[in-house]
mmCIF file of the C-alpha atoms, coordinates in Angstrom:
data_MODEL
# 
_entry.id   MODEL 
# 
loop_
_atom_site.group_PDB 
_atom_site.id 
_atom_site.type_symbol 
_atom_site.label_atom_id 
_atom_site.label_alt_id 
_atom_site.label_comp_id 
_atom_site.label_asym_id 
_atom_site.label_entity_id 
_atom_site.label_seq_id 
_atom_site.pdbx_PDB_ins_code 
_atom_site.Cartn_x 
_atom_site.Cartn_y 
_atom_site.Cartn_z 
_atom_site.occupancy 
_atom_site.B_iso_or_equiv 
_atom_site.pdbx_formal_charge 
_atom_site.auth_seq_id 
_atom_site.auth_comp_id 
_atom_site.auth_asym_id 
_atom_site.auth_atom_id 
_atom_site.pdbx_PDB_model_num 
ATOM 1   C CA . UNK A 1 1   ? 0.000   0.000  0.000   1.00 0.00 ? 1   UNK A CA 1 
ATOM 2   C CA . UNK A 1 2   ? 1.003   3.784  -0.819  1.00 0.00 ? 2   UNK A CA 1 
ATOM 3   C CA . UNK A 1 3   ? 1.501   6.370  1.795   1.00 0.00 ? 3   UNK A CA 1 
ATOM 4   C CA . UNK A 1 4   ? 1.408   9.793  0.451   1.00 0.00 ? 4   UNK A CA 1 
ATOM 5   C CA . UNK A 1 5   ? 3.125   12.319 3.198   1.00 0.00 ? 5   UNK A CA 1 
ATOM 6   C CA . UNK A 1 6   ? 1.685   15.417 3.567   1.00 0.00 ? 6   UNK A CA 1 
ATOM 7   C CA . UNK A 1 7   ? 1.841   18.744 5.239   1.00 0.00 ? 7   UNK A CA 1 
ATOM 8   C CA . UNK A 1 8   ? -0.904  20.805 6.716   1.00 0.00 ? 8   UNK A CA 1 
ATOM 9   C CA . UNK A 1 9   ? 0.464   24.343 6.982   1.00 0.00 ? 9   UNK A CA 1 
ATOM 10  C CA . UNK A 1 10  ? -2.293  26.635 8.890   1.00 0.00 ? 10  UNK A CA 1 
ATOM 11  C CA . UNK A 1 11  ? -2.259  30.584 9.185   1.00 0.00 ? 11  UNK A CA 1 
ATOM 12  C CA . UNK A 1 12  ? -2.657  32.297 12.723  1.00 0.00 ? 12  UNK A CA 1 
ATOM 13  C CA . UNK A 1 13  ? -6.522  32.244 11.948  1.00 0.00 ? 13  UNK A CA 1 
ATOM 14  C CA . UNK A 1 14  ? -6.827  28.445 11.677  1.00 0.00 ? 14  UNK A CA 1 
ATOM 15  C CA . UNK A 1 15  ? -6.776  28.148 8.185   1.00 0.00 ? 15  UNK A CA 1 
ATOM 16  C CA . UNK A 1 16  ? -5.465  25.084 5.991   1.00 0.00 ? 16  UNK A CA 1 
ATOM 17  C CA . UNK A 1 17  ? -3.159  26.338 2.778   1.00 0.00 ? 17  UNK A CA 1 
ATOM 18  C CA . UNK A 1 18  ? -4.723  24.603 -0.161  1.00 0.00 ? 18  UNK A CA 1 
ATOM 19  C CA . UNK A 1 19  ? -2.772  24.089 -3.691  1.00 0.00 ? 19  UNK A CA 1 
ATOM 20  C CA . UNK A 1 20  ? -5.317  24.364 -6.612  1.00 0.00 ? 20  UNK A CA 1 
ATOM 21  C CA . UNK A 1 21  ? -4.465  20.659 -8.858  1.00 0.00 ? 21  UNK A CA 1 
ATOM 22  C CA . UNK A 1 22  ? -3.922  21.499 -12.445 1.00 0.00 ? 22  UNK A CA 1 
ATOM 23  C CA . UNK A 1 23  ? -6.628  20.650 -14.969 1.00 0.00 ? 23  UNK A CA 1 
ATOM 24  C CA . UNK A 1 24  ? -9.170  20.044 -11.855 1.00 0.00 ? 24  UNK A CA 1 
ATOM 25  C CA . UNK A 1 25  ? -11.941 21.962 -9.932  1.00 0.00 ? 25  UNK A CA 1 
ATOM 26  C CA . UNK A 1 26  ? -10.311 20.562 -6.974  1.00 0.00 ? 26  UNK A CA 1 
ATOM 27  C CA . UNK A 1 27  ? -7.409  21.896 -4.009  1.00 0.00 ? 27  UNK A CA 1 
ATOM 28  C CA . UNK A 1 28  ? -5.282  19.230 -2.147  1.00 0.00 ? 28  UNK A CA 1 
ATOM 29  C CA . UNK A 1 29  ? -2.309  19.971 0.758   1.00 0.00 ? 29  UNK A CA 1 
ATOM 30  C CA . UNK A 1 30  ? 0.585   19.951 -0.555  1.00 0.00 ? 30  UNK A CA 1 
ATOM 31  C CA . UNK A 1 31  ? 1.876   15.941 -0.631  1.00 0.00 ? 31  UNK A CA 1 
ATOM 32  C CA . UNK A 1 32  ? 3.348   12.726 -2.200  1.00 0.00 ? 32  UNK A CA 1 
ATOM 33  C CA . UNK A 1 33  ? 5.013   9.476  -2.269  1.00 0.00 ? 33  UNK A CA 1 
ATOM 34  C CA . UNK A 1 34  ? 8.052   9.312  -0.977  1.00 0.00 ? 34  UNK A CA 1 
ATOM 35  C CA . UNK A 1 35  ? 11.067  8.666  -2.846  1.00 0.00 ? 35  UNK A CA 1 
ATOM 36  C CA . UNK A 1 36  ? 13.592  5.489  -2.428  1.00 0.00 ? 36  UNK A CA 1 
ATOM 37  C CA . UNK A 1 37  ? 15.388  6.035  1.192   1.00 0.00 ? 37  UNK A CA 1 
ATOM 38  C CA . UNK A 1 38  ? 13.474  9.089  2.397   1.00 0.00 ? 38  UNK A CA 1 
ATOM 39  C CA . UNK A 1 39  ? 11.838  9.470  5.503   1.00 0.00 ? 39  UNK A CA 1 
ATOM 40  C CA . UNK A 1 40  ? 8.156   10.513 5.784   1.00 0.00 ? 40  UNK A CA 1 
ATOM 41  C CA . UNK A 1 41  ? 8.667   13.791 7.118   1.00 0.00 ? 41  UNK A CA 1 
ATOM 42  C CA . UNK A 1 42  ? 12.104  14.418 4.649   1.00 0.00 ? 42  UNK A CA 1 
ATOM 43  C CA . UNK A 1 43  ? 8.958   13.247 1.598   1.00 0.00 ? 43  UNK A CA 1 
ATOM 44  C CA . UNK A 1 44  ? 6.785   15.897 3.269   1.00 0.00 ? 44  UNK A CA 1 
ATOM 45  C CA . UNK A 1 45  ? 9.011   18.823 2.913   1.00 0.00 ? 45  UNK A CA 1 
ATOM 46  C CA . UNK A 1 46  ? 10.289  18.135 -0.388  1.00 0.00 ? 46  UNK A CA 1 
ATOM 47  C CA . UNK A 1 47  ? 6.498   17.765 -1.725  1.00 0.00 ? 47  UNK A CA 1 
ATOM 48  C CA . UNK A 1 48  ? 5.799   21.318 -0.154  1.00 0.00 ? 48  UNK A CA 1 
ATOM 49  C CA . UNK A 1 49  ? 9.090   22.737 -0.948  1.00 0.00 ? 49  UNK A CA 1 
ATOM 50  C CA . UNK A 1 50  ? 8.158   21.102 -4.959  1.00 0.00 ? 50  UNK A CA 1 
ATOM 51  C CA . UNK A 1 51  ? 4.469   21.829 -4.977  1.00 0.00 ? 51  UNK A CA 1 
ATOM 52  C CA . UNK A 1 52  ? 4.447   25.581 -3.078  1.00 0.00 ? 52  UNK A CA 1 
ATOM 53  C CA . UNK A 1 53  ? 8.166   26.360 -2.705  1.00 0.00 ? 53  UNK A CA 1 
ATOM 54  C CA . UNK A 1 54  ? 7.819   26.527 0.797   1.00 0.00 ? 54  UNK A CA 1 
ATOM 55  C CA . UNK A 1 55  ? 11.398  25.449 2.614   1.00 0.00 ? 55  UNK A CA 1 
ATOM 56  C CA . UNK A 1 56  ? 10.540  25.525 6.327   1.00 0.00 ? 56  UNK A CA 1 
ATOM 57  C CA . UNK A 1 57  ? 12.940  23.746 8.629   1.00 0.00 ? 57  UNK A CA 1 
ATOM 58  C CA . UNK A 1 58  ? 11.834  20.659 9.768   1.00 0.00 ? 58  UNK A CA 1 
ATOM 59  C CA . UNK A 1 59  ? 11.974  21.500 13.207  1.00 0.00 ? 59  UNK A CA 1 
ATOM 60  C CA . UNK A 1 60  ? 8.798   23.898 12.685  1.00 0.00 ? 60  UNK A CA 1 
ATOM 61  C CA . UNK A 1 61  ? 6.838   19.798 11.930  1.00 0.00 ? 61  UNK A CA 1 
ATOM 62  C CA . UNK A 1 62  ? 4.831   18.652 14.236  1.00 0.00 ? 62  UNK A CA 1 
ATOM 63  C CA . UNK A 1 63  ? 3.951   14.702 13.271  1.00 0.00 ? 63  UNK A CA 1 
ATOM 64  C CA . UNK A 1 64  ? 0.196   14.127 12.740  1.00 0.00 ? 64  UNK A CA 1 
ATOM 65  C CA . UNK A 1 65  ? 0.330   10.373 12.209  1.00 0.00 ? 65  UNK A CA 1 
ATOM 66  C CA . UNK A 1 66  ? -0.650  7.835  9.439   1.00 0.00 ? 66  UNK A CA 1 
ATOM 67  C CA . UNK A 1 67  ? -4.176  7.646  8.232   1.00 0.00 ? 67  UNK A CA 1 
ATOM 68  C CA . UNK A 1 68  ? -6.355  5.698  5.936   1.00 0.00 ? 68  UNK A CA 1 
ATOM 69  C CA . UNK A 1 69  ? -6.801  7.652  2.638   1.00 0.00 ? 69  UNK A CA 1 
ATOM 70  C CA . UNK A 1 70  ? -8.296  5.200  0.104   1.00 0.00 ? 70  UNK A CA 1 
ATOM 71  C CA . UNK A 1 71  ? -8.457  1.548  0.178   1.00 0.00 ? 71  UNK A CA 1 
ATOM 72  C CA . UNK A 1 72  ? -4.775  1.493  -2.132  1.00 0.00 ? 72  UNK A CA 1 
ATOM 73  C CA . UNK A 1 73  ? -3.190  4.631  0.118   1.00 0.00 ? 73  UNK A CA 1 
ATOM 74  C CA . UNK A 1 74  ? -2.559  5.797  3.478   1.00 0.00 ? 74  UNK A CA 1 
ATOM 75  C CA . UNK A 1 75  ? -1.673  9.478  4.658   1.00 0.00 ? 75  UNK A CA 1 
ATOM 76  C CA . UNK A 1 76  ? 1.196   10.361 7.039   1.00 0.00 ? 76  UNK A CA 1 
ATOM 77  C CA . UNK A 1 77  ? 0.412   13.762 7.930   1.00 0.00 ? 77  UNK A CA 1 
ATOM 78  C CA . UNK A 1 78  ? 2.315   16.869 9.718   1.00 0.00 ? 78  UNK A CA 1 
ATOM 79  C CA . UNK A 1 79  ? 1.639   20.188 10.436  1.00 0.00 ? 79  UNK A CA 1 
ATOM 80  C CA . UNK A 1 80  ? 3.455   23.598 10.735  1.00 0.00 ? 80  UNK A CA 1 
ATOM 81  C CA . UNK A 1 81  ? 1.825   26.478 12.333  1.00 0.00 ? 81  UNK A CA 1 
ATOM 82  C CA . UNK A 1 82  ? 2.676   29.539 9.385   1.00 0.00 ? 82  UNK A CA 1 
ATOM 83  C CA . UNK A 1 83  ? 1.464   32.066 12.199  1.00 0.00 ? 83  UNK A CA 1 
ATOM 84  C CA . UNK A 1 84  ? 1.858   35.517 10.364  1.00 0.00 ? 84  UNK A CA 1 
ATOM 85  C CA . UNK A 1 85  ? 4.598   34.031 8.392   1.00 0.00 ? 85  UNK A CA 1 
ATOM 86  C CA . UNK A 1 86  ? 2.730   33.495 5.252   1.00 0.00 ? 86  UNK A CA 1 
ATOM 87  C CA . UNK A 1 87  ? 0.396   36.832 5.102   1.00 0.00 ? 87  UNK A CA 1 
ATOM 88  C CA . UNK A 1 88  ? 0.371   36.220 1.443   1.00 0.00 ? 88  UNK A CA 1 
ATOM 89  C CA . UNK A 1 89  ? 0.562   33.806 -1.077  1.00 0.00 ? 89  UNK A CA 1 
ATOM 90  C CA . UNK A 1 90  ? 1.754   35.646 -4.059  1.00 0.00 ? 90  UNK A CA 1 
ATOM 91  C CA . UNK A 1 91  ? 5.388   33.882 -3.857  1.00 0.00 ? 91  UNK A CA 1 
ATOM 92  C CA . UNK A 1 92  ? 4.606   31.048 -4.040  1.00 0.00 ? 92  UNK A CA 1 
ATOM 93  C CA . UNK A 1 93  ? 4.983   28.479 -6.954  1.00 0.00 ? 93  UNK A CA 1 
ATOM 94  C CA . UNK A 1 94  ? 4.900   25.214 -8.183  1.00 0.00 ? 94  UNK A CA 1 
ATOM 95  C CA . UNK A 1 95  ? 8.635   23.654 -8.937  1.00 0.00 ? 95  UNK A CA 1 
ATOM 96  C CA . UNK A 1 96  ? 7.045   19.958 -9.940  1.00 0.00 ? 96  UNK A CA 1 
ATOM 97  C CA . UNK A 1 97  ? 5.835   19.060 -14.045 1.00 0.00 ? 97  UNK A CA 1 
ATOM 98  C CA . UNK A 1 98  ? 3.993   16.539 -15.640 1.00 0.00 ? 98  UNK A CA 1 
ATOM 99  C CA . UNK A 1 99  ? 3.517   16.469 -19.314 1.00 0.00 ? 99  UNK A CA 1 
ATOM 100 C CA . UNK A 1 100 ? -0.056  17.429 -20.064 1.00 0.00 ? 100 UNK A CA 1 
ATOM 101 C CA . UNK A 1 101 ? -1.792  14.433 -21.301 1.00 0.00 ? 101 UNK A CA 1 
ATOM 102 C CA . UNK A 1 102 ? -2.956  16.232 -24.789 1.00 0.00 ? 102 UNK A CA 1 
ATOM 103 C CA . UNK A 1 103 ? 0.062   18.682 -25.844 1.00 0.00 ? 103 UNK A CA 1 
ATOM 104 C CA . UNK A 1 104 ? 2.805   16.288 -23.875 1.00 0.00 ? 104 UNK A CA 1 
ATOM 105 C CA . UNK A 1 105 ? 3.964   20.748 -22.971 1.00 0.00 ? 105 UNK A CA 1 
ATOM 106 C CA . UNK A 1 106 ? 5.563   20.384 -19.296 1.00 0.00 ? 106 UNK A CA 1 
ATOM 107 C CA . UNK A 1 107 ? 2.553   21.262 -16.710 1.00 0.00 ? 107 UNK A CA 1 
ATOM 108 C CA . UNK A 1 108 ? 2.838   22.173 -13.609 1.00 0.00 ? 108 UNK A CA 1 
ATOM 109 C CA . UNK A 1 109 ? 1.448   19.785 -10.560 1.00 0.00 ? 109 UNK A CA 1 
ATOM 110 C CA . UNK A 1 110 ? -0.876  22.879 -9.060  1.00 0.00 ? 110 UNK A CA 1 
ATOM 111 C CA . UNK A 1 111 ? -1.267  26.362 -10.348 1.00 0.00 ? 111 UNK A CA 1 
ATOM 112 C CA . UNK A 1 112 ? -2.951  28.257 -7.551  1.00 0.00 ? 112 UNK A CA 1 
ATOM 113 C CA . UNK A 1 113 ? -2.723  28.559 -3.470  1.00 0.00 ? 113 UNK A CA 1 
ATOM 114 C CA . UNK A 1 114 ? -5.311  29.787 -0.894  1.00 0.00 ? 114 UNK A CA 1 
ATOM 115 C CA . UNK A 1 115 ? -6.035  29.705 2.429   1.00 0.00 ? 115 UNK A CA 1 
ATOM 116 C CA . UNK A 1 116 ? -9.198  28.102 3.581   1.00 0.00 ? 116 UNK A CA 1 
ATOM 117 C CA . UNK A 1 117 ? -11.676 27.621 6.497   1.00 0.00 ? 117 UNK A CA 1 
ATOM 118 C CA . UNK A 1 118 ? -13.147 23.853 7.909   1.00 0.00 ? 118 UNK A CA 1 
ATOM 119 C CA . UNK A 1 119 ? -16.255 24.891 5.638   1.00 0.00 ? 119 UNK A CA 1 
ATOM 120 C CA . UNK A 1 120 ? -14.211 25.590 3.008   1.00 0.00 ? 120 UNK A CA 1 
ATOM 121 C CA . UNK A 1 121 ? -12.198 22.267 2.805   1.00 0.00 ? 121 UNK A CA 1 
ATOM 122 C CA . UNK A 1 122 ? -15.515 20.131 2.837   1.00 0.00 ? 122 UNK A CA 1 
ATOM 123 C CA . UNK A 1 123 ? -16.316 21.753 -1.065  1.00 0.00 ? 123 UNK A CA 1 
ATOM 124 C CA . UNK A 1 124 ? -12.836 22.244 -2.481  1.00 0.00 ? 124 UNK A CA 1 
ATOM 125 C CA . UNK A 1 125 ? -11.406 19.356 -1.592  1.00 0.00 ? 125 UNK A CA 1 
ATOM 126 C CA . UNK A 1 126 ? -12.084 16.270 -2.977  1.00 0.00 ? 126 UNK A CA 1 
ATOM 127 C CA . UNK A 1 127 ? -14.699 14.158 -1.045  1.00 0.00 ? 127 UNK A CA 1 
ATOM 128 C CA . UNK A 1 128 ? -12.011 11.389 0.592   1.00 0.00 ? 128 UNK A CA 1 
ATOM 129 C CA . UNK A 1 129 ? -9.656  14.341 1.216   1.00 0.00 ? 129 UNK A CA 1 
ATOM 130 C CA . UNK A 1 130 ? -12.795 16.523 2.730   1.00 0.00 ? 130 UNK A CA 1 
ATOM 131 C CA . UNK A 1 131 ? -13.579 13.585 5.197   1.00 0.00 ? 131 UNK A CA 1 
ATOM 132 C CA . UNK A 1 132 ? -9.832  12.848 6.007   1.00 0.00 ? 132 UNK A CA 1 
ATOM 133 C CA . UNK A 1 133 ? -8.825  16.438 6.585   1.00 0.00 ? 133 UNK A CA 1 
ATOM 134 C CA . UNK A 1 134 ? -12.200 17.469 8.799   1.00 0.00 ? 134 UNK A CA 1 
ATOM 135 C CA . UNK A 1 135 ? -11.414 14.523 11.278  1.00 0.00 ? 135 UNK A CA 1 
ATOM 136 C CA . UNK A 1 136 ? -8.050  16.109 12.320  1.00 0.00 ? 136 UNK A CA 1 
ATOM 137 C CA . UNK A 1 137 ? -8.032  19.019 14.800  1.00 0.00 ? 137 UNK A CA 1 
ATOM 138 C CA . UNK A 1 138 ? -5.852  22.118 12.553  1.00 0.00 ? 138 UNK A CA 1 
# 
């Protein structure tokens, strides 16, 4: 089974940071599968430093745990408190392509960022993510 490892980064108002997923409706936390030899939270910060180009010291992490995600892939979550750190969004970008499935043109993995609320998560997310993300106290 696949564990994705994620990062849930929140502002001082409680908010989650969402990454809008190219060539979707839907947002997602910034995560992925980690690569041969890494640790969970090493996979975790090199997804957010690829997806958002956030580099934030991994002594800011605070270990969420593993979770079930789908019936193929688990979640090992951790979380960083942004505080006022991140008062805008503007600066960040996407470092991670994929070729797009019709032109083959190098694509990045998200193209957007926002912050969002509990009732916010539950419609941009997608459903599993939703569920997953509004059990955990952030």
């Amino acid at each position: 089974m696949d564990t994705s490892c994620g990062t849930l980064i929140v502002d001082a108002a409680g908010r989650l940071l969402l990454c809008h997923v190219t060539g979707t409706k839907h947002w997602d936390i910034p995560k992925g599968l980690r690569d041969a030899g890494e640790t969970a939270l090493q996979a975790a910060r090199r997804e957010l430093f690829e997806e958002a180009g956030l580099d934030i010291p991994a002594d800011r992490f605070t270990e969420l745990g593993e979770f079930d995600y789908r019936r193929d892939k688990r979640l090992h979550l951790f979380r960083v408190d942004a505080g006022e750190d991140l008062c805008t969004l503007d600066h960040l970008a996407c470092t991670s392509f994929f070729p797009h499935h019709v032109t083959g043109v190098a694509t990045p993995e998200v193209d957007g960022f926002r912050w969002a609320t509990r009732d916010e998560v539950r419609t941009l997310c997608w459903p599993r993510m939703a569920q997953r993300l509004l059990a955990l106290e952030w």
